[in-house]
C-alpha positions as CSV (number, residue, x, y, z in Angstrom):
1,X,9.7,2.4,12.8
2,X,10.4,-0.7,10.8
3,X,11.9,-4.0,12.2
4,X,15.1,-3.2,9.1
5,X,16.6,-0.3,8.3
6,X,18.3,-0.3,5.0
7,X,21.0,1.9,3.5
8,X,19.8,6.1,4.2
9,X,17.8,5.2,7.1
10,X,14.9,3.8,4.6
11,X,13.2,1.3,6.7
12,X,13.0,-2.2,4.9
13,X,9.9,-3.5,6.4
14,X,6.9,-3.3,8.3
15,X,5.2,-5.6,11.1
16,X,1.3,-4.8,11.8
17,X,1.7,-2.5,14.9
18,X,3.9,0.0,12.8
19,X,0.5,-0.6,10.4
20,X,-1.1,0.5,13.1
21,X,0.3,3.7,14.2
22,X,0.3,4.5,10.7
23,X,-3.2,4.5,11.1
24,X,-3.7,6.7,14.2
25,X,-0.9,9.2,12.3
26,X,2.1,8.3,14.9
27,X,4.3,6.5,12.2
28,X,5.9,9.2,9.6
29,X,5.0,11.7,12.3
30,X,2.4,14.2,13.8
31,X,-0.1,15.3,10.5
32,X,1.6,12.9,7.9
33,X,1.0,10.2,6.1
34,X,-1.9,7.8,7.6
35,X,-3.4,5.0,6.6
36,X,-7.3,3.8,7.1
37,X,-7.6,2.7,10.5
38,X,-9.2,-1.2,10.8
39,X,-11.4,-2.9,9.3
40,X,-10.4,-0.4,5.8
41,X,-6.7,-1.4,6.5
42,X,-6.4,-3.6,4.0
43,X,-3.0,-5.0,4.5
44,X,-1.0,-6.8,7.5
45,X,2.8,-6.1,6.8
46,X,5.3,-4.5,4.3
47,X,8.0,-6.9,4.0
48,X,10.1,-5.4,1.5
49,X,10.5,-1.7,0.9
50,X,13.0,-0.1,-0.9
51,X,13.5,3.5,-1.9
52,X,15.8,2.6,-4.7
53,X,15.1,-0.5,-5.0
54,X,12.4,-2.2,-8.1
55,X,12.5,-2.3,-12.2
56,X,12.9,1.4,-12.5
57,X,15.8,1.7,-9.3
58,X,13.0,4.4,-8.2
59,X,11.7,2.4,-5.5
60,X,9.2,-0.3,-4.9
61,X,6.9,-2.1,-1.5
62,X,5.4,-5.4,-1.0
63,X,2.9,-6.3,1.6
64,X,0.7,-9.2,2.4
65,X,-3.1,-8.9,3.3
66,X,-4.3,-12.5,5.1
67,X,-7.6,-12.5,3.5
68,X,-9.9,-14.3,6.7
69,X,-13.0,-15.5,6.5
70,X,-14.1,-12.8,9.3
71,X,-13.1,-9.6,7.0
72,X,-16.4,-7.4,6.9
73,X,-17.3,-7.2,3.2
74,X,-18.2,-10.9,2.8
75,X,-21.2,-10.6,4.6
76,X,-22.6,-8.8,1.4
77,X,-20.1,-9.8,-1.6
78,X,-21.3,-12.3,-1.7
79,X,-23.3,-14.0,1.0
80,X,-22.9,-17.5,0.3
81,X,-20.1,-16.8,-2.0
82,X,-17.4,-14.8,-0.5
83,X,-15.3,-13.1,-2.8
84,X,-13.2,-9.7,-2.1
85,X,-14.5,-7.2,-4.0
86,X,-12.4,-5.4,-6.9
87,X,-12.7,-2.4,-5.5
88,X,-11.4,-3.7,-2.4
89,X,-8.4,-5.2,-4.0
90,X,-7.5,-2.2,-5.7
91,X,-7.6,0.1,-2.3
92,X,-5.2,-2.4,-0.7
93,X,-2.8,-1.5,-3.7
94,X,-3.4,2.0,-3.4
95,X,-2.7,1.3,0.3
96,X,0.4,0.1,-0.2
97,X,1.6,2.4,-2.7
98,X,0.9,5.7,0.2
99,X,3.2,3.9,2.7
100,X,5.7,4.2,-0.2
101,X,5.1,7.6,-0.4
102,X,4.9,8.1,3.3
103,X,8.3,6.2,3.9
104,X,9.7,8.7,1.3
105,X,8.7,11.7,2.6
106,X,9.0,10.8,5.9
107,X,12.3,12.0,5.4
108,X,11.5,15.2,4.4
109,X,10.1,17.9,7.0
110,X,6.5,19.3,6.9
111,X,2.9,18.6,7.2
112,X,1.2,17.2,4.2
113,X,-1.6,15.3,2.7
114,X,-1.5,12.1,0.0
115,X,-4.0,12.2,-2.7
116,X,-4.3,9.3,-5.4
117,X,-5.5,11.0,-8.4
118,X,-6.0,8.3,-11.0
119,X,-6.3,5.1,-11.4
120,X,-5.5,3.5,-14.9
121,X,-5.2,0.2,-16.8
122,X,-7.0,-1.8,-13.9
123,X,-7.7,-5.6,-14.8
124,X,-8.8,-8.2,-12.8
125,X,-7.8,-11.6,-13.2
126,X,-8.8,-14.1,-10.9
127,X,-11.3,-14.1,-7.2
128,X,-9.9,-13.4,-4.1
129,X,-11.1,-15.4,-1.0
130,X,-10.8,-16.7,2.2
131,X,-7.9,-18.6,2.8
132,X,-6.1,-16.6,0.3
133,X,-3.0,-14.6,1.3
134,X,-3.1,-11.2,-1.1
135,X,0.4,-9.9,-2.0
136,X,0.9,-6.6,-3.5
137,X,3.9,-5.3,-5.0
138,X,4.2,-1.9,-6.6
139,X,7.2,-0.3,-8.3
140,X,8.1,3.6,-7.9
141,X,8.0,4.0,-12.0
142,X,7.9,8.7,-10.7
143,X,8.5,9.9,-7.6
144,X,11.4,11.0,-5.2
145,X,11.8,12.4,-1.5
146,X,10.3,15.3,-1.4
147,X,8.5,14.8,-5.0
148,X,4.9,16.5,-5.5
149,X,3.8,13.6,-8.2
150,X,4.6,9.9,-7.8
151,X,3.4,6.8,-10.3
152,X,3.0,3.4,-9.5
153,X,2.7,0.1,-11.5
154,X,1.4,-2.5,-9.4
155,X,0.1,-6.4,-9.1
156,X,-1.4,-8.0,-6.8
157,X,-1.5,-11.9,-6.6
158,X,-2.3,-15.1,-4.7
159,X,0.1,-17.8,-4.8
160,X,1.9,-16.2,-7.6
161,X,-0.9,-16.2,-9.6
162,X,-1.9,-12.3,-10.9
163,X,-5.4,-11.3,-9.1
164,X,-5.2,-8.1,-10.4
165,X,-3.0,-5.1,-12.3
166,X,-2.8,-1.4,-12.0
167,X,-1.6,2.1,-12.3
168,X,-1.7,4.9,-9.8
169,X,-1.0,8.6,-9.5
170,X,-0.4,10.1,-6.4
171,X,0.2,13.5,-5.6
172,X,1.9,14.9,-2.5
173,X,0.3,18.0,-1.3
174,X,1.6,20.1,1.8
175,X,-0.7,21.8,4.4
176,X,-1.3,25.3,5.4
């Protein structure tokens, strides 16, 4: 799973091919968690994840998304002027955030499903673009193994510099 493994079996981090069978649904296991397969993965590696860890001892994750002049929406946002959309930035936070909630519950048995069901007090505060390196961090502020509802307050930035802020509800829902 992770290259670390911290105390409880928690991994502590996560290189892209890990990324990557998260994607095809191989990582937390058969019909759990999975992220957006390429190009919608928007992130190359966790490198810190803790499931007490952060502010609120409730957990938190930081990845890194190496923002290259070849990713597919700045052919149209903008031509000419590349910058990564909001939209964009703010699905790579919400990204992040499920592989928190998949880490969790990837300790607890059974099929189920992730759904983020709001997103609140999003600001944008400076443009993303090539060359950049995007870091997100988000903090568990709800949420425990085996928890149904989990909130996140999250940042993303660019050489330390906020890019953009946010708050996400998630909601873990079982199959069948």
């Amino acid at each position: 799973m992770g290259e670390h493994r911290g105390m409880s079996g928690f991994p502590t981090s996560f290189g892209k091919e890990d990324l990557l069978k998260c994607a095809r649904g191989e990582l937390f296991g058969p019909g759990n968690a999975q992220l957006p397969a390429p190009p919608m993965l928007m992130m190359d590696r966790i490198t810190e994840i803790s499931g007490d860890g952060g502010e609120h001892g409730k957990g938190h994750v930081v990845a890194e998304f190496d923002i290259t002049p070849e990713l597919w929406f700045f052919d149209c946002h903008f031509p000419g002027n590349p910058i990564m959309p909001g939209v964009t930035i703010v699905e790579a936070m919400a990204q992040t955030a499920g592989v928190m909630v998949g880490a969790s519950l990837g300790l607890v048995d059974g099929n189920f499903l992730i759904y983020f069901m709001a997103i609140d007090n999003c600001k944008f505060r400076r443009k993303v673009v090539p060359g950049d390196q995007l870091r997100m961090e988000l903090q568990t502020t709800r949420g425990k193994p085996g928890g149904k509802v989990w909130r996140f307050k999250g940042v993303a930035t660019v050489d330390g510099e906020l890019a953009a802020e946010a708050e996400f509800t998630a909601m873990m829902d079982l199959k069948g």
